[in-house]
N, C-alpha and C positions, 0 to 999 in steps of 0.2 A: 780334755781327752778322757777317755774311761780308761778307768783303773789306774786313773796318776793322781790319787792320793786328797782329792776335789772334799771326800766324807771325811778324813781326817784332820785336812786345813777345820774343816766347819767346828769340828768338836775340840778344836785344839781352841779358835775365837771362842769360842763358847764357855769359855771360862774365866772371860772379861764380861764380868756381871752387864757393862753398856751396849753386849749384843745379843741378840735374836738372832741365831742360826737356825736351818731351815735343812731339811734331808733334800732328796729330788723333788722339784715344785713341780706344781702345774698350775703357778698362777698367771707364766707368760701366755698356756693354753687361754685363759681366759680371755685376755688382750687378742688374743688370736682370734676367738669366736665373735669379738664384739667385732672387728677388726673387718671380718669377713660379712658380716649383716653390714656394716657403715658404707662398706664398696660395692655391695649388689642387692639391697635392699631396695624397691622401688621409691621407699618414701623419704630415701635420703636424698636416690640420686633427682627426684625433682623439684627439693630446695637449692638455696643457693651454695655451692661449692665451697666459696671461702668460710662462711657460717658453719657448715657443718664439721670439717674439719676442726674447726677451732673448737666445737665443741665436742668432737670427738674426741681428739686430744686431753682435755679438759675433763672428760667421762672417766679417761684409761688414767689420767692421774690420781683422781679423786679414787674412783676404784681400789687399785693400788695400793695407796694410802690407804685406806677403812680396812682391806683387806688385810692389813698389818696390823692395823690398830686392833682391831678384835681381837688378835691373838698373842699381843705384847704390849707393855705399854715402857718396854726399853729403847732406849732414845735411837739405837742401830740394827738395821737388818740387813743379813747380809743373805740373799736368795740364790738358793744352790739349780742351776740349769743350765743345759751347755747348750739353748740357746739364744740366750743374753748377747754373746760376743757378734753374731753375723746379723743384728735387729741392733747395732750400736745405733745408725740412723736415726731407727723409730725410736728407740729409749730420750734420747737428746730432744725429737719434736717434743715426747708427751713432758721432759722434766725442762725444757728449755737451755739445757747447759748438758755439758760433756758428760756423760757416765761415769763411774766406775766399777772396773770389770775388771776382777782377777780370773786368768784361766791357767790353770795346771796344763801341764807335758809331766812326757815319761819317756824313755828312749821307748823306740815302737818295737823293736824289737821286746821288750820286756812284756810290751802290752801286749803284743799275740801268744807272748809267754803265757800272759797268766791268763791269758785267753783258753787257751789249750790246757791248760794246768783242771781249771775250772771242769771243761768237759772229762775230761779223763777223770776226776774224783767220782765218776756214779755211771760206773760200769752195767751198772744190774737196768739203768735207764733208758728208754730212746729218746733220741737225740731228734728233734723234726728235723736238722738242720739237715743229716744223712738219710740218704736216700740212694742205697745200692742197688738198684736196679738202672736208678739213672747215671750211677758213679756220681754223684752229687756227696762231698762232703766227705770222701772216702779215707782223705789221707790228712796229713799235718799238712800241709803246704796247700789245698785246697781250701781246709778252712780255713788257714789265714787270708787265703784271695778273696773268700767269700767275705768273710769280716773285713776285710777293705772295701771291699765294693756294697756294702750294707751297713745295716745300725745296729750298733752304735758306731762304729772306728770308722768306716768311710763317709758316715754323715759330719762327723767330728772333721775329719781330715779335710774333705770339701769346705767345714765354714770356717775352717783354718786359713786353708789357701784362699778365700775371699778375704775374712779379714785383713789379710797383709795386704791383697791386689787394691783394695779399697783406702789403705792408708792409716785404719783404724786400730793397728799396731800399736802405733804411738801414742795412744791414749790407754794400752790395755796397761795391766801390768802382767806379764809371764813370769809363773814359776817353775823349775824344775823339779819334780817330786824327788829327785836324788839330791837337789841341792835343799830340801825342805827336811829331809830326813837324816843327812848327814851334818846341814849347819842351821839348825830351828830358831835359833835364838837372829843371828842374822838373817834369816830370810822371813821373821816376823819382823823384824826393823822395816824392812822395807817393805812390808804390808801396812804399816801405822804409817810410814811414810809417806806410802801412795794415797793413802785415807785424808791424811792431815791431819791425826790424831795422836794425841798421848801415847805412851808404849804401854803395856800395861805387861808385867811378869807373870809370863806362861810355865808351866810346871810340864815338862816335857816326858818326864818318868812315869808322868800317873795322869792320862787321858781318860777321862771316861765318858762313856757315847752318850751323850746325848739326844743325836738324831735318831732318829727312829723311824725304819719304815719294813714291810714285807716283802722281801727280793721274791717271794713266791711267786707275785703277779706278775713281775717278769719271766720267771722261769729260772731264776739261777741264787737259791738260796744262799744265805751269807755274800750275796755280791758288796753289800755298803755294810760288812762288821771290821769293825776297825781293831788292831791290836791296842792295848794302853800303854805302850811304852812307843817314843819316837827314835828310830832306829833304824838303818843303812838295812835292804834287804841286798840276800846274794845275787846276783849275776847270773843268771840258770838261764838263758835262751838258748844258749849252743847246745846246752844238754835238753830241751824240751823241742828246740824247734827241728834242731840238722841244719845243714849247710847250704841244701836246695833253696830250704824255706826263706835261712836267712836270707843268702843271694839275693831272693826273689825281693825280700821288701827291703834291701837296701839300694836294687837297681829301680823299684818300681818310689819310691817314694825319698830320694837321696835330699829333695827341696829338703823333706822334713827335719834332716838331720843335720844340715848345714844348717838351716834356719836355728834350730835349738842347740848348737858346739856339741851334737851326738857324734864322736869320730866312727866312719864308716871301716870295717875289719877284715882283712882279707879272711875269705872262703874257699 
């Protein structure tokens, strides 16, 4: 999910000398392009099907590989993309065996929080997202329906509720970004756990960013600066969202919150 804490896990790894952490990729885009010529290319589709696949497969691993290697020669990488988890499938054909895939949560409520927190910081700006002539985007509870129904939080949302319909749950691992911030030292156990790996002692007082990228090209400066200390943020949605909003995304989205032990509040 966006804004559950996905940049912070990475920089927190990242200071286990044996990984290569990675900011927002677009190496799955790559697997996507080759992906998309393999299935409508004319000159694949008129050799033989089983051959080509296998060497397609075989293409997207190798790729993959070299594409890491150029960049690290640390024996782990761990690639930051949200969408890893709804592509568990295709990950499994090209490496032959199960994935693994951590994916961060947040109470959603929190997430439309800082959803909104964000827009309000740059007053003096326009927003494409509003659009008062067509009442598009006009209030808190609009944008939050829009960020549900768009990207990032309702493309996130959708390959959430596929992963589970799919079964691929039980291969992911799920963390809570409140339970990553409140008990780090436990919920990196079970990151080395899920790995198969050594623990390796994380220094939780003094994170420093590693990743690096320009939130400009998105549009939303500072979206992936992470604080350096790992620390419980406050609870502000009933003071940023109102009652409406909440209502709306705890009647509209209630799977989400039982699936993650988020208790629903009365409004």
């Amino acid at each position: 999910m966006p804004r559950a804490g996905s940049t912070l896990l990475q920089n927190i790894m990242a200071q286990n000398p044996d990984f290569y952490v990675t900011p927002t990729s677009g190496v799955l885009e790559l697997i996507f392009g080759a992906r998309q010529n393999y299935s409508n290319c004319p000159e694949f589709r008129a050799q033989d099907d089983v051959l080509m696949k296998k060497a397609f497969l075989a293409f997207s691993r190798a790729g993959l590989e070299a594409f890491f290697r150029a960049l690290t020669d640390k024996p782990y990488v761990i690639d930051k993309s949200r969408g890893w988890g709804v592509h568990f499938d295709l990950l499994k054909l090209i490496f032959d065996e199960d994935p693994k895939i951590i994916c961060m949560v947040r109470d959603l409520r929190q997430i439309f929080a800082s959803l909104e927190k964000k827009f309000r910081e740059t007053p003096d700006k326009h927003h494409p997202m509003v659009n008062h002539a067509n009442l598009a985007c006009t209030t808190t509870l609009k944008r939050a329906m829009t960020h549900a129904q768009g990207i990032p939080v309702g493309l996130a949302l959708d390959r959430l509720a596929e992963v589970h319909q799919r079964g691929w749950n039980k291969q992911i691992l799920f963390i809570r970004y409140e339970d990553l911030t409140t008990q780090p030292q436990q919920t990196l156990q079970k990151v080395y756990a899920y790995l198969g790996l050594p623990e390796f002692q994380h220094d939780f007082e003094h994170v420093s960013q590693v990743t690096q990228e320009d939130d400009r090209v998105q549009g939303v400066p500072g979206f992936h600066t992470i604080r350096p200390r790992v620390e419980p943020l406050t609870n502000e949605y009933m003071a940023i969202l109102g009652r409406d909003t909440i209502r709306a995304v705890q009647n509209n989205f209630a799977w989400y919150f039982n699936l993650f032990g988020y208790p629903i509040v009365p409004v």
